[in-house]
C-alpha positions as a Markdown table, in Angstrom:
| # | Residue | x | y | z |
|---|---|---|---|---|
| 1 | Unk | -1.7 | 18.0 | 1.1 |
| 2 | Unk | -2.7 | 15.3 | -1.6 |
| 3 | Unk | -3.8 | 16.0 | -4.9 |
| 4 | Unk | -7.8 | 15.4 | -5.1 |
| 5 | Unk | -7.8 | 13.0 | -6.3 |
| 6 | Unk | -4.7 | 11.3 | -6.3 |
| 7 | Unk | -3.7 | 9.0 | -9.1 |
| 8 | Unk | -1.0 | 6.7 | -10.4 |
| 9 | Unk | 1.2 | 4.7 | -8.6 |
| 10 | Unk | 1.7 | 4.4 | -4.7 |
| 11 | Unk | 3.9 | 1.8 | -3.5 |
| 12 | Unk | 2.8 | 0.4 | 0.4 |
| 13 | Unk | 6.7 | 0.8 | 0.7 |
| 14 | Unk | 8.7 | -1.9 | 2.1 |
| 15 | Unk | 10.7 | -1.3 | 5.7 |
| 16 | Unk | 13.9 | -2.3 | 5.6 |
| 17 | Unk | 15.3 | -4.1 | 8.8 |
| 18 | Unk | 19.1 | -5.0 | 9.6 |
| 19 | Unk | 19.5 | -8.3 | 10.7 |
| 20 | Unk | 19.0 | -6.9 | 14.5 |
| 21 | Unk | 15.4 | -6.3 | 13.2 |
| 22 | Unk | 15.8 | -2.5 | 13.4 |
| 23 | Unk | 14.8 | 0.1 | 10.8 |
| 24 | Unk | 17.4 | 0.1 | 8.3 |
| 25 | Unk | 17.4 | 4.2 | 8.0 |
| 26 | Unk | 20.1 | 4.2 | 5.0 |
| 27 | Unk | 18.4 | 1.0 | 3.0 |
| 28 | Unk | 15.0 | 2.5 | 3.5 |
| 29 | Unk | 16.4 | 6.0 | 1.8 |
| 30 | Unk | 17.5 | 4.1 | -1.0 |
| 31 | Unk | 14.4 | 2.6 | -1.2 |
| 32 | Unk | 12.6 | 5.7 | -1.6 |
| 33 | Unk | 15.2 | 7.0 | -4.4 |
| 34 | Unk | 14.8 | 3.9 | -5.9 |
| 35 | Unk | 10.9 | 4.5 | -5.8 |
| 36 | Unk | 10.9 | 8.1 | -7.1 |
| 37 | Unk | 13.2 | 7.4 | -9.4 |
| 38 | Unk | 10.6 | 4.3 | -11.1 |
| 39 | Unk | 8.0 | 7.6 | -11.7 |
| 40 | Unk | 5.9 | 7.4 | -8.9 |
| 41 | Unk | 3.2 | 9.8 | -7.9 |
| 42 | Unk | 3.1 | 9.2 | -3.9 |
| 43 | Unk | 4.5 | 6.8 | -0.9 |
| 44 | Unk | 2.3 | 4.9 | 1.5 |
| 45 | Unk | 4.0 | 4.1 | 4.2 |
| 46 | Unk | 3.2 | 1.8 | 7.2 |
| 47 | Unk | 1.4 | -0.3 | 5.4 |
| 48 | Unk | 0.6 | -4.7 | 5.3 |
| 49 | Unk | 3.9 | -3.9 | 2.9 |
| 50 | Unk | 5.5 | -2.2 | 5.6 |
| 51 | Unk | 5.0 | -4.8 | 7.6 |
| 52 | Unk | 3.4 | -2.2 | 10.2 |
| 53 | Unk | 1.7 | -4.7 | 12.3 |
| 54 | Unk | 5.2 | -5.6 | 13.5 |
| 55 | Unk | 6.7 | -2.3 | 14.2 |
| 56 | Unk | 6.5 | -1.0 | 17.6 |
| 57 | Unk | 5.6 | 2.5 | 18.1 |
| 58 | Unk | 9.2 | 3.8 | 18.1 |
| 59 | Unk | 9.6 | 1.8 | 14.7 |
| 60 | Unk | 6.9 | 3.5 | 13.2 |
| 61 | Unk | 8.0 | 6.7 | 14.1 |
| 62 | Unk | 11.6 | 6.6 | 12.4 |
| 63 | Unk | 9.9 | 5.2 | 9.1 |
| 64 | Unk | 7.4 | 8.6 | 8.9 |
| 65 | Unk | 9.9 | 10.7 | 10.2 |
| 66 | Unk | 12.7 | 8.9 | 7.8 |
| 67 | Unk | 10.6 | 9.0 | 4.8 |
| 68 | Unk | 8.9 | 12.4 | 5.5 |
| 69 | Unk | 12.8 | 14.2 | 5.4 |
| 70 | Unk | 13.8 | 11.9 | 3.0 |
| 71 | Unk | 11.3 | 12.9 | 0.2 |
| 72 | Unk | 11.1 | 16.6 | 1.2 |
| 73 | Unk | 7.9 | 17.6 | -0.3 |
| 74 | Unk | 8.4 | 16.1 | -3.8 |
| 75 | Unk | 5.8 | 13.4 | -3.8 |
| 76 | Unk | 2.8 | 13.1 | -0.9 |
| 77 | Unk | 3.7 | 10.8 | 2.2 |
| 78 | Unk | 0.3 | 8.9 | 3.1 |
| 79 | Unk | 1.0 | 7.3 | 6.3 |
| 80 | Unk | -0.8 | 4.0 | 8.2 |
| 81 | Unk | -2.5 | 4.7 | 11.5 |
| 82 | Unk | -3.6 | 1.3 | 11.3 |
| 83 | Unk | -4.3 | -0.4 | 14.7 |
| 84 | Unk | -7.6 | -3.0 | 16.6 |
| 85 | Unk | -9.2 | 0.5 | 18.0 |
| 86 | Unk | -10.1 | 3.9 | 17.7 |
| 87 | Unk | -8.1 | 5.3 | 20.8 |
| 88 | Unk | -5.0 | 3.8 | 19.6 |
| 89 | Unk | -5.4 | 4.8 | 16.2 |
| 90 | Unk | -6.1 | 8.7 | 17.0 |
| 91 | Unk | -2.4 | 8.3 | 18.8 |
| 92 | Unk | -0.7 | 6.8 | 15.5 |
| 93 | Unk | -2.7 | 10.1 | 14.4 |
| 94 | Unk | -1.0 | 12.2 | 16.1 |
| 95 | Unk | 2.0 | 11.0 | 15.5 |
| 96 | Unk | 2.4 | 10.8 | 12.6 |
| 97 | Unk | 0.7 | 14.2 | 11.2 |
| 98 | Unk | 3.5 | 15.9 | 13.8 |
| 99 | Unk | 5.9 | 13.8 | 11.5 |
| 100 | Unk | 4.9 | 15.6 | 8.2 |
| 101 | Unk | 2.3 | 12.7 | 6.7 |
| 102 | Unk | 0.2 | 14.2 | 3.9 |
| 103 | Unk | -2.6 | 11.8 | 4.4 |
| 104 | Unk | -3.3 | 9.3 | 6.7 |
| 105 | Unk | -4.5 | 5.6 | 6.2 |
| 106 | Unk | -6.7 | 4.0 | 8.2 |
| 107 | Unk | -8.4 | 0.1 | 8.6 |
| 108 | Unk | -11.6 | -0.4 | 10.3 |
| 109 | Unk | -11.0 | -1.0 | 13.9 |
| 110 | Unk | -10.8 | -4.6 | 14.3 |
| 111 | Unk | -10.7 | -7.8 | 17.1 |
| 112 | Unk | -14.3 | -8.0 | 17.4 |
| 113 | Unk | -16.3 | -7.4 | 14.2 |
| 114 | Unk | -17.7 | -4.6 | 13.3 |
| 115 | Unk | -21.1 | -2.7 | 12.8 |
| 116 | Unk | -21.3 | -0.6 | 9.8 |
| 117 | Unk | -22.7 | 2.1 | 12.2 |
| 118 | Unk | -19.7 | 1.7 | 14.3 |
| 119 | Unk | -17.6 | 1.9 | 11.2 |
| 120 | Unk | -18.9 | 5.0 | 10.2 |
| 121 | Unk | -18.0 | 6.5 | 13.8 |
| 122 | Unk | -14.7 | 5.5 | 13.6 |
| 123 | Unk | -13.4 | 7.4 | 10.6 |
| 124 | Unk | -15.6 | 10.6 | 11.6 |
| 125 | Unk | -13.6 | 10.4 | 14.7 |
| 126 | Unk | -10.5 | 10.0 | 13.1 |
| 127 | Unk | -11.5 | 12.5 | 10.3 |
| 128 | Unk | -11.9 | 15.4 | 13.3 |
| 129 | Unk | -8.9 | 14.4 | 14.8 |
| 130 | Unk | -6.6 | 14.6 | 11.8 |
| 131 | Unk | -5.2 | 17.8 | 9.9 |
| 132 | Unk | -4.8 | 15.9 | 7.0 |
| 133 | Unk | -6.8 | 13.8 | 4.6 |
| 134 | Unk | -8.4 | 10.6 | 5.8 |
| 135 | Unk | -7.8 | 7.6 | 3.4 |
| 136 | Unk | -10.4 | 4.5 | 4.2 |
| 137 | Unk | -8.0 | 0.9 | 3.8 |
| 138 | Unk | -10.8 | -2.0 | 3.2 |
| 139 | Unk | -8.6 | -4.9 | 4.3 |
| 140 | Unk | -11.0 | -7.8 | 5.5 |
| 141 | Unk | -8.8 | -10.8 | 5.2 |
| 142 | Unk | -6.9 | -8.9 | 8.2 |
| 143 | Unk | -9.6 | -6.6 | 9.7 |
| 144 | Unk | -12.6 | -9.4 | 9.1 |
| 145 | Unk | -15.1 | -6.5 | 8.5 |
| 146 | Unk | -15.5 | -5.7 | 4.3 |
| 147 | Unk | -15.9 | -1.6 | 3.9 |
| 148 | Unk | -19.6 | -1.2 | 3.1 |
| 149 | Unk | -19.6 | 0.7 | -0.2 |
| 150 | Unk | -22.4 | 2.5 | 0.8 |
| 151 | Unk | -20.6 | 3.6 | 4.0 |
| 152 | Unk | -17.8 | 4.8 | 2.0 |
| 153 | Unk | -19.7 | 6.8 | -0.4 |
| 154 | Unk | -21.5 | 8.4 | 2.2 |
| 155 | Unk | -18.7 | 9.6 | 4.2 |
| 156 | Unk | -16.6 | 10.5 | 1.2 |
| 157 | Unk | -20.3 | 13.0 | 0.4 |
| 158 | Unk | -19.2 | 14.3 | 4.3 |
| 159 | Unk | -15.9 | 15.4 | 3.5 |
| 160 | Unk | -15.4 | 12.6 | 6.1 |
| 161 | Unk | -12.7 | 10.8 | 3.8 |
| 162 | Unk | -10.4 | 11.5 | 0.7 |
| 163 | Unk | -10.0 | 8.2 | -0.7 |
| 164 | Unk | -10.0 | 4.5 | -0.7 |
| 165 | Unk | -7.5 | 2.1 | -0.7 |
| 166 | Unk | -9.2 | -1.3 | -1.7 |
| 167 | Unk | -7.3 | -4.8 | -1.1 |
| 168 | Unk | -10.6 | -6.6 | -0.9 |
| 169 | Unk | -10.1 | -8.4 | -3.9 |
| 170 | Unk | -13.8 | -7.9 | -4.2 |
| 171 | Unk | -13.4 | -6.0 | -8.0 |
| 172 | Unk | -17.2 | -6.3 | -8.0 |
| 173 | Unk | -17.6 | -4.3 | -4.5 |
| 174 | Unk | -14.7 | -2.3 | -6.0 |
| 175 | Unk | -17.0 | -1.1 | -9.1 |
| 176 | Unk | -19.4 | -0.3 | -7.0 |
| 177 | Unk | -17.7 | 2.3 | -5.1 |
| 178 | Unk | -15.9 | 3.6 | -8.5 |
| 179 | Unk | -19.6 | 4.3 | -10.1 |
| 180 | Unk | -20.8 | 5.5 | -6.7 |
| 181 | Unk | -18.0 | 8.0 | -6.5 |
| 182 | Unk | -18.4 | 9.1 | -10.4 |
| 183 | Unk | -22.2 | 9.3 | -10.6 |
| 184 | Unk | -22.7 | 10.5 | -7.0 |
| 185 | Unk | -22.6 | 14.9 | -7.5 |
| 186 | Unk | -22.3 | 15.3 | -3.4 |
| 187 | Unk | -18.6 | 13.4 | -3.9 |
| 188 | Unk | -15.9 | 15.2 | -5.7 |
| 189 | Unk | -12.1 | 14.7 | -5.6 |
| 190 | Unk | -12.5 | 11.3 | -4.0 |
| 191 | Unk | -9.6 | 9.0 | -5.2 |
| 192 | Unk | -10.7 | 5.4 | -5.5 |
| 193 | Unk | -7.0 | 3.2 | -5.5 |
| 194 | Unk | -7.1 | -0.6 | -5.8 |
| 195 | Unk | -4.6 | -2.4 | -3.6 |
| 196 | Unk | -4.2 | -5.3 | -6.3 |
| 197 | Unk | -1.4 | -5.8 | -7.9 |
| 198 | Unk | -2.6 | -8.8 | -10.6 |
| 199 | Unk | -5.9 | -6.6 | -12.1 |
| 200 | Unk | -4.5 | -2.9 | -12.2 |
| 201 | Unk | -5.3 | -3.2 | -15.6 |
| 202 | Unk | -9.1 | -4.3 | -14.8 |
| 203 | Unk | -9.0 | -1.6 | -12.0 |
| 204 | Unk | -8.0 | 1.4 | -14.0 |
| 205 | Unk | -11.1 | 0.2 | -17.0 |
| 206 | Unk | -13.2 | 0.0 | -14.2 |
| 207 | Unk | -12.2 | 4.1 | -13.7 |
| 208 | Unk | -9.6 | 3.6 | -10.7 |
| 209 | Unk | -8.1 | 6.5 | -10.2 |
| 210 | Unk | -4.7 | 4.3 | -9.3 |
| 211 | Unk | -3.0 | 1.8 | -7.5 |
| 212 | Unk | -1.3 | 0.3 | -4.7 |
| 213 | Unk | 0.9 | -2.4 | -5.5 |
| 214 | Unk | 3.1 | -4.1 | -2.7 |
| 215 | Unk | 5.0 | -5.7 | -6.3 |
| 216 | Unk | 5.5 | -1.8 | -7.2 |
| 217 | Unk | 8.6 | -2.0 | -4.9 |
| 218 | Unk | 10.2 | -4.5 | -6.9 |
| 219 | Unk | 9.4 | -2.4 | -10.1 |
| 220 | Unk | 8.5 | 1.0 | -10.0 |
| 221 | Unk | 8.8 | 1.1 | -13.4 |
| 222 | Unk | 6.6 | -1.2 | -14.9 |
| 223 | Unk | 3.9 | -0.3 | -12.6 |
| 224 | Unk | 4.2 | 3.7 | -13.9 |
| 225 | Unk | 4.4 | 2.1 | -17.8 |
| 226 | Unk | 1.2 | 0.3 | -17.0 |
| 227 | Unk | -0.4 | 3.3 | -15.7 |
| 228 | Unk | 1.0 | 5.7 | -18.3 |
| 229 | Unk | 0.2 | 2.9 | -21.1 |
| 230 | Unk | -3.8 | 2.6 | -19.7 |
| 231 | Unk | -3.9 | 6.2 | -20.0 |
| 232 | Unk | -2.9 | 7.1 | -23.1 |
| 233 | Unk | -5.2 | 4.3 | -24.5 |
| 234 | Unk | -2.6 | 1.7 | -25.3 |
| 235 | Unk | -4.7 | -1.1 | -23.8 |
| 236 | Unk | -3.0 | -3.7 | -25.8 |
| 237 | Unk | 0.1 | -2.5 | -24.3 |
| 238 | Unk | -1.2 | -1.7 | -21.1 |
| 239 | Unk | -2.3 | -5.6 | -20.6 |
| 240 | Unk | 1.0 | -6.9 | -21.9 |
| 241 | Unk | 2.8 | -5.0 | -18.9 |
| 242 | Unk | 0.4 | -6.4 | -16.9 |
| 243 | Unk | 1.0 | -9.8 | -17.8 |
| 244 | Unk | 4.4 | -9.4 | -17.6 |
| 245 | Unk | 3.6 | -8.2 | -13.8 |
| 246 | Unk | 1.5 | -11.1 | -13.4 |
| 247 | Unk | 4.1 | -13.5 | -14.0 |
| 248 | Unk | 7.2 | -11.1 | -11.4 |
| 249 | Unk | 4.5 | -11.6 | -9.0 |
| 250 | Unk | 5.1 | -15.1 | -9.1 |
| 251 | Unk | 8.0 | -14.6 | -6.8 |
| 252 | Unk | 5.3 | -14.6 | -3.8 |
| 253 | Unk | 4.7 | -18.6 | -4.2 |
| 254 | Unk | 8.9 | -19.3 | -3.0 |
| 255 | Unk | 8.3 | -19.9 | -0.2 |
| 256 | Unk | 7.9 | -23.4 | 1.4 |
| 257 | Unk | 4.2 | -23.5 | 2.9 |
| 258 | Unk | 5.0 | -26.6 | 4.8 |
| 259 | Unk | 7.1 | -24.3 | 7.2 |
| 260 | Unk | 5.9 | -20.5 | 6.7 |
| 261 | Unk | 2.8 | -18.8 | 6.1 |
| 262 | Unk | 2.0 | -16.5 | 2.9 |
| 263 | Unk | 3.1 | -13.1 | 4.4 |
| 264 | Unk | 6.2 | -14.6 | 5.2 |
| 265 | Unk | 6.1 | -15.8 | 1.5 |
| 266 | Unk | 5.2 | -12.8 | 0.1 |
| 267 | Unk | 7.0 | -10.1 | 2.2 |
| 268 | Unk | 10.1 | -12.1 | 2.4 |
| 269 | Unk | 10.1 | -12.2 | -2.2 |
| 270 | Unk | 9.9 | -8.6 | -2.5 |
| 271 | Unk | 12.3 | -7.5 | 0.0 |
| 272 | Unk | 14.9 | -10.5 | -1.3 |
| 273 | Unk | 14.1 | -9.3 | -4.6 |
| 274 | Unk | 15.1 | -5.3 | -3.7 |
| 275 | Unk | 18.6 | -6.9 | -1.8 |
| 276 | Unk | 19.3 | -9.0 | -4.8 |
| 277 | Unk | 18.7 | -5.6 | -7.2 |
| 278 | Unk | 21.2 | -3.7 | -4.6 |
| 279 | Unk | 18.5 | -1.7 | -3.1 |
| 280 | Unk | 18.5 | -2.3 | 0.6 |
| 281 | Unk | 21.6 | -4.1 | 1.9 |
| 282 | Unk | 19.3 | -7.2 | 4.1 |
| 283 | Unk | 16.4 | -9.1 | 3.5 |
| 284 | Unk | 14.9 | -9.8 | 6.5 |
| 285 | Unk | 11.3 | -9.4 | 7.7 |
| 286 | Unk | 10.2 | -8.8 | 11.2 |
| 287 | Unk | 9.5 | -11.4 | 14.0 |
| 288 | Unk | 7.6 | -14.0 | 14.1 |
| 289 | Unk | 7.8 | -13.8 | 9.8 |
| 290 | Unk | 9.7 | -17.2 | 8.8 |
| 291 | Unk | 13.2 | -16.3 | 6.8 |
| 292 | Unk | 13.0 | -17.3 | 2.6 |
| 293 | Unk | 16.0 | -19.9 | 2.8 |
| 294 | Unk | 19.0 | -19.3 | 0.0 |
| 295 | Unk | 17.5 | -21.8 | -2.3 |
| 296 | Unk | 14.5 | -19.8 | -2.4 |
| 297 | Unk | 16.4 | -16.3 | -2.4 |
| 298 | Unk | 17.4 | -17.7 | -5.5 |
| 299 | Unk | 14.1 | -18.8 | -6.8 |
| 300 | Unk | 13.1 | -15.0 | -6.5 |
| 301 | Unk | 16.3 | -14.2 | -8.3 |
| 302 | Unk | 15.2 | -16.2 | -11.6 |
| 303 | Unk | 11.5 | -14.5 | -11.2 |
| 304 | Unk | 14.1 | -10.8 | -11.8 |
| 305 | Unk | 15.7 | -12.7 | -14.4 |
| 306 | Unk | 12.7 | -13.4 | -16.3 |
| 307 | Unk | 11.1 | -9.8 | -16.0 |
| 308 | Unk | 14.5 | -8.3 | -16.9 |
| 309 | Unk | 15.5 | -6.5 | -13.6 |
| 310 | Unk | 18.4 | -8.3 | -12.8 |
């Protein structure tokens, strides 16, 4: 089970693929060490880091089950069940609570928009059908529905959900659900995360109870300084990391967008910059994802350069 509620830092972790576009079991346990190693306080995998829109089923299982064994009860596993409806998601349920997952993740369903109402019906049903904590994923730039704050709030008071992972980029919408959660007495041990990696800083002022970087697999580290650095009361400190974060996250503009989109961009930086650090032995993302060419592999390896990782 998750600690209520859970704070620090969560990396979305990364899959490693070979160049067959497999899971790269042995990279992806070095990935972990490498994680838990940085400080961490938990794992999220098959997340938009994970890349889980492009794993197939079978995929998806190995990475749980992988990362499950791997950590061996040291550090809580929350796992995505992210998928366009609720049938589909109670299956990634399933399997992935028989895997070991502490916690699972889940989007609103998405392909058609959808009514707060409906919403609200999805994660009860979700919430009954899981033994394990239900975590809420606002994610509209990929679901096209924002997470009504309201709605969250009122099934976090229903023991409906655990947590929230926010990658709105809405930090207003984001406060909201922070006071809500704090001022609210029928919600208790309800972890409020933000999914930024630029305003962790902001977040944690704000009363965040932590964060899920995608940048965090790049430097585990600095993300846990941060944290540590906010919570002590070094803000002065705490905002220089972050600045220094700011400027690794760079990495994520490489790539040409004449010829690739900005997940390709994005994804294809962080897992260049974990191959060029030795971590996981290829850096390629999963199909239809456009490859970062060698100029720009190098590109990200002067962004390591500059924060002092390689």
């Amino acid at each position: 089970m998750i600690p209520t509620p859970l704070t620090g830092v969560v990396p979305p972790v990364c899959t490693p693929l070979t160049p067959e576009r497999e899971v790269d079991v042995p990279s992806l346990r070095r990935l972990i060490d490498h994680l838990m190693e940085g400080g961490v306080h938990g794992l999220f995998v098959l997340g938009s880091t994970s890349e889980v829109a492009y794993l197939t089923d079978r995929q998806r299982q190995v990475v749980v089950e992988t990362a499950v064994r791997h950590v061996g009860g040291r550090l809580p596993v929350l796992a995505g069940v992210i998928d366009m409806t609720t049938p589909r998601v109670l299956d990634h349920v399933r399997q992935v609570t028989q895997a070991g997952a502490d916690a699972v993740v889940a989007t609103a369903p998405f392909y058609a928009r959808t009514h707060p109402t409906e919403i609200a019906h999805h994660y009860r049903l979700v919430a009954a059908a899981s033994p394990v904590p239900v975590v809420a994923y606002d994610l509209p730039a990929s679901v096209h529905t924002k997470l009504p704050a309201q709605v969250i709030l009122d099934l976090a008071a229903e023991g409906v959900l655990a947590g929230l992972k926010d990658s709105s980029g809405d930090l207003a919408g984001f406060r909201e659900v922070v006071v809500g959660a704090r001022n609210r007495s029928d919600v208790t041990g309800f972890s409020v995360l933000t999914g930024s990696e630029l305003l962790v800083d902001a977040a944690l002022g704000i009363g965040a109870d932590g964060a899920v970087p995608g940048l965090s697999n790049v430097d585990p580290a600095g993300y846990v300084r941060l944290d540590r650095l906010h919570r002590d009361g070094d803000r002065e400190s705490a905002r220089a990391e972050q600045e220094r974060l700011c400027a690794l996250f760079g990495m994520v503009t490489v790539g040409d967008p004449g010829r690739m989109g900005g997940s390709s961009s994005a994804l294809g930086a962080f897992k260049a910059a974990l191959y060029l650090r030795g971590v996981i032995d290829c850096p390629a993302t999963a199909e239809p994802q456009v490859p970062l060419s060698s100029e720009e592999v190098e590109r990200v390896g002067k962004f390591l350069a500059g924060a002092g990782l390689l």
